[in-house]
C-alpha positions as a printed Julia matrix, in Angstrom:
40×3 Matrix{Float64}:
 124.04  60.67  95.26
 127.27  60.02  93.55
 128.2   57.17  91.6
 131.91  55.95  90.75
 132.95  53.57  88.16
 135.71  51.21  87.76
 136.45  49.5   84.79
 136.91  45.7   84.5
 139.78  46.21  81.53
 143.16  46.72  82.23
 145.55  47.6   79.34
 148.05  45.4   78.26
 151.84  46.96  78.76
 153.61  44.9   76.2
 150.14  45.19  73.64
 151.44  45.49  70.14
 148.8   46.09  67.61
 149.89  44.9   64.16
 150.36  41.58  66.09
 146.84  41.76  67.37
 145.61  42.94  63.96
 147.35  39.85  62.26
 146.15  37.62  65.0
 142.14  38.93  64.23
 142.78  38.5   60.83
 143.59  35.03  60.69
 141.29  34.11  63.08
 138.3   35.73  60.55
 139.45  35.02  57.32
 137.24  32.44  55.39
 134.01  31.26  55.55
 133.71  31.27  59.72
 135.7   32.72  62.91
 138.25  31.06  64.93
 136.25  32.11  68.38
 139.18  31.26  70.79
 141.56  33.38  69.07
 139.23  36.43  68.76
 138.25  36.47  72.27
 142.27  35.96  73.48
């Protein structure tokens, strides 16, 4: 028996990472976590 797999996350083709990076960063700075922001 043969099992196949398809993944639920799709990349993102304009994805920039230093903007992504910035973006988590801000969001956990400080004393607690901007939820909405981390999960976008």
């Amino acid at each position: 028996m043969s099992y196949q797999f398809y993944g639920t996350i799709k990349p993102k083709v304009d994805f920039n990472a230093e903007v992504a990076a910035d973006t988590l960063y801000d969001a956990m700075k400080g004393s607690g976590c901007d939820k909405y922001r981390v999960i976008q």
